[in-house]
N, C-alpha and C positions, 0 to 999 in steps of 0.2 A: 790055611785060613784061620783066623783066630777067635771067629764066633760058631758056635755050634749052632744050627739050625734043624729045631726042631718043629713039623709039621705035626698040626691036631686032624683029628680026625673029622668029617667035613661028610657028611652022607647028601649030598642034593649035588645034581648033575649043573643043573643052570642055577642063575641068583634073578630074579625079576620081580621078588616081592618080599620085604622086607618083613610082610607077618610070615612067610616062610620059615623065618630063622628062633630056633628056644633061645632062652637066655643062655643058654650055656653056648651056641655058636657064635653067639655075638661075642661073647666073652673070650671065645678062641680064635676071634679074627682078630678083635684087638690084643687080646696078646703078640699074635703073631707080627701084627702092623708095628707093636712096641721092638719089638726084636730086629724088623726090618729096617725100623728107623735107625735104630744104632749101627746097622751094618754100613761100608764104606759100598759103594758102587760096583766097585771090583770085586766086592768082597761076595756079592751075590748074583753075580751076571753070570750064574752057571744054571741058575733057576729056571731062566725061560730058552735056555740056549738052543735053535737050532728051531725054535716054534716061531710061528707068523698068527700075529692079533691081525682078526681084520674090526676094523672101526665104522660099523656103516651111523652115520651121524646125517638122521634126515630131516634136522630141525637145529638151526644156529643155536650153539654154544662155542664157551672159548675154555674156563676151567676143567670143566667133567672133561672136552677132548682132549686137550695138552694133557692135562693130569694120569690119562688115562695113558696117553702115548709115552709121556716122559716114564710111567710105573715099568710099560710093557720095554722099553729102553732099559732100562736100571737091570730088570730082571736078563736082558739078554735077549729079548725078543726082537722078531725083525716086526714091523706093522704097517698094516695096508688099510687105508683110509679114504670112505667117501663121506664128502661134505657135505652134500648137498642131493635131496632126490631129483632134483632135476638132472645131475650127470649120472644118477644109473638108472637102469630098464624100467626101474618103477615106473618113471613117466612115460612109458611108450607103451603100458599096462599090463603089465607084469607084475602077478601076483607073487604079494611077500613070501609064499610057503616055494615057491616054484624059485624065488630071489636066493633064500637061504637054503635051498637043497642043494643050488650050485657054488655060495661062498662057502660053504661050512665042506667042500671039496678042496678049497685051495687055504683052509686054514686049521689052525688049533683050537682057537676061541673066536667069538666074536662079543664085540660091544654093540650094542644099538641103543641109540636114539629116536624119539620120535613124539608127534601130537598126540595121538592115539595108543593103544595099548599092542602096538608090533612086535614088541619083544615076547610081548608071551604067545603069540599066534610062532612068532619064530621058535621059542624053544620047545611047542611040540613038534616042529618037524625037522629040526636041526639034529645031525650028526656028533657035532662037538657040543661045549657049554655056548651058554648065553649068557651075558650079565646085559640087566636092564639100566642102560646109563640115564633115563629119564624119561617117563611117556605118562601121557595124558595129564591129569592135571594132582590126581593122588598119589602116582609113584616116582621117587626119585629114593631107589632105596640105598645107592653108594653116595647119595650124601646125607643119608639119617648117619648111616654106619661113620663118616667122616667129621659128621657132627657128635658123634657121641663120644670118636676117641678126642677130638678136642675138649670137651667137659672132663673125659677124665683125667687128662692134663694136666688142667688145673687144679680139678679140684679133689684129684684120685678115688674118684666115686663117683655114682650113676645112681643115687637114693639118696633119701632126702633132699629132696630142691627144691624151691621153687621158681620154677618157668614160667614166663610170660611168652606168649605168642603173640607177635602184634602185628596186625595189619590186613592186608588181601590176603586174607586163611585162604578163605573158595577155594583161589586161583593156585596157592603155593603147593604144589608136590613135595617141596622141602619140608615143607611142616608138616604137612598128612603122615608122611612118611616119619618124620622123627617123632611124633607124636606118639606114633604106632610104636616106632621101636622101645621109646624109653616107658613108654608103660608095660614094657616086662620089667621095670624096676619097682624095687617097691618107696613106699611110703614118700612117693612125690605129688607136689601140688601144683596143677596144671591151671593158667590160667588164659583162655583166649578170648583176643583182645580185638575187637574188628566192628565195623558197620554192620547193621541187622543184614543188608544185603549182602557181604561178603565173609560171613559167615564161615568157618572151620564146616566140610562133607557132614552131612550129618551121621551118614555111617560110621565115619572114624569117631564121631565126637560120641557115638553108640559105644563102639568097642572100647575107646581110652576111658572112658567113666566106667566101665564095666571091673579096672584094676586101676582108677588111678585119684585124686579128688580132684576135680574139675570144678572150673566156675567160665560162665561168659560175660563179660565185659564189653562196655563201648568206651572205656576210657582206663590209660595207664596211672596217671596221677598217686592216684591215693595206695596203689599197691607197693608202687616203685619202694619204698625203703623195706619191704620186705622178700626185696626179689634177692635172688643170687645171679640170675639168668633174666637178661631182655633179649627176645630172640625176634628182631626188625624183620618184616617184608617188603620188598618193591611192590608198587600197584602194580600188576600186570598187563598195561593199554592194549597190549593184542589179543588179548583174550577175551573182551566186553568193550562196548561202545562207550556206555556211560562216566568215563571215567573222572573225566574234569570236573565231577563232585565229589571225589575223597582227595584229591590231591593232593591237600593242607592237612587229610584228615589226623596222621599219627607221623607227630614228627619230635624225634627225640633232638635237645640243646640241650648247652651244657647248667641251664637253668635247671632241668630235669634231675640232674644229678647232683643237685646239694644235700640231700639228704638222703643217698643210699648207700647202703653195704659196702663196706671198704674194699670189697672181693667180688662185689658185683663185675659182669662179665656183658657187654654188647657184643652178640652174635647176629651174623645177615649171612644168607647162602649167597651174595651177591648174585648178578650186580645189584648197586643202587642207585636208586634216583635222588629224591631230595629228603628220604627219612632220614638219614643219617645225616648233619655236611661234616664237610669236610676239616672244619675246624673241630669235631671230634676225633681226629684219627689219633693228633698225640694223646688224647685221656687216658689216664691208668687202667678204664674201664672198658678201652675198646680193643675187641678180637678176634676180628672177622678176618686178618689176614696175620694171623697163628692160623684161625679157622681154616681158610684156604691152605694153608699150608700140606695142611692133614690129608688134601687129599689125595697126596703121591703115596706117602705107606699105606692108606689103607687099602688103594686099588692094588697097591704092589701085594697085599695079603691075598686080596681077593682071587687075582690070577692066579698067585701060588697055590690057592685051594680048589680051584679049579681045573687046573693043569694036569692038578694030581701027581704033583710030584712027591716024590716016597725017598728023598736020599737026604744023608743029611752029611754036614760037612763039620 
């Protein structure tokens, strides 16, 4: 094989929460996800060879599961996936710890999904790791980690930015969660952008000003030519009734961008509804689906840190 593959050192059993991770792990996952990406398919299907991901996914997604299943492929895994809690015991009342005493028997890892915070109730009593593929409405921590190797991408850096967060903060786990990650970085300027009612957790918004400069806003306007980063959210309609009065409320065109950063970047964890149309997607400035992209290497990093695989090639 013609890439050397070399594993960082990685001290945490399960991943569920993204303030889990120092700066210096994050740093070692994306390096490794850099490494992954340049590897050919073949060239690392010896990684997960011979292991079984199970995917219990109890809350519709389509990128976190594919991405996740295509990673655990690449690497050589076989993967076993439920979609939906209505096809397993949950709904017949079977409790989650009693759920995963008996998958964490027919696998290596597992992924979960969920409303609620299941994955951490699963990684105290799980056998193997856990990764937390999204639960409740603060954690989605593989796609902070997915968002951040996209930034650096670009822009080969994770300091000095400045971020916009715009839209149903409350409801986004994508945001809570990147929020949290990149304020291990330093000297960045946070700005969240939302209705009084849909507000950034206020605990995150505790933590991220604790290390980062923060401002809250109800409107992008006047920041926009000093952004580097507009980071768009969908309203989240299932998750509050109210929602056919922000509708309209933050909707970027391509009016909005005659006067920013040659280098400015539009980031959305998709999906999206009508903050973005669709008549932005050729823009120079749109890159939510690079974004998307990112999120095959970095799960593919994740598992390989979890696996615990120790060989290198």
């Amino acid at each position: 094989m013609s890439a050397v593959l070399k594993i960082p050192k990685f001290f945490h059993k399960h991943f569920v929460n993204v303030e889990d991770l120092s700066k210096k792990d994050i740093e070692n996952i994306l390096s490794l996800t850099q490494t992954l990406e340049s590897m050919s398919r073949k060239s690392k299907n010896f990684i997960a060879e011979n292991k079984i991901i199970a995917n219990l996914f109890f809350e519709p997604s389509t990128r976190t599961r594919l991405s996740f299943e295509s990673a655990a492929y690449s690497l050589g895994a076989k993967v076993l996936t439920v979609a939906e809690p209505n096809t397993s015991s949950i709904s017949k009342g079977e409790t989650i710890e009693d759920t995963i005493k008996v998958v964490s028997n027919y696998c290596d890892l597992i992924v979960m999904r969920s409303s609620n915070d299941l994955p951490l109730q699963a990684s105290a009593v799980s056998d193997v790791p856990v990764i937390n593929a999204g639960s409740g409405t603060l954690k989605h921590p593989t796609q902070a980690l997915t968002d951040l190797y996209a930034v650096k991408k670009k822009f080969n850096k994770l300091s000095n930015l400045n971020i916009a967060f715009v839209g149903d903060l409350k409801h986004s786990r994508a945001v809570n969660s990147l929020a949290l990650a990149f304020s291990k970085f330093s000297n960045n300027n946070f700005f969240f952008i939302s209705p009084e009612e849909l507000k950034l957790s206020s605990a995150v918004f505790k933590k991220v000003k604790e290390k980062s400069n923060v401002s809250q806003l109800d409107s992008f306007n006047k920041i926009l030519p000093e952004l580097d980063i507009i980071y768009l959210t969908r309203l989240q309609r299932e998750r509050f009734k109210n929602f056919k009065k922000f509708e309209k409320a933050y909707v970027l065109n391509s009016n909005s961008l005659k006067n920013v950063k040659k280098n400015l970047i539009i980031m959305h964890p998709l999906p999206r509804t009508n903050e973005i149309p669709v008549s932005l997607d050729k823009s120079k400035h749109s890159y939510y689906f690079e974004q998307a992209a990112c999120g095959v290497p970095v799960r593919e990093a994740l598992l390989t840190l979890l696996l615990k695989q120790k060989k290198s090639v």
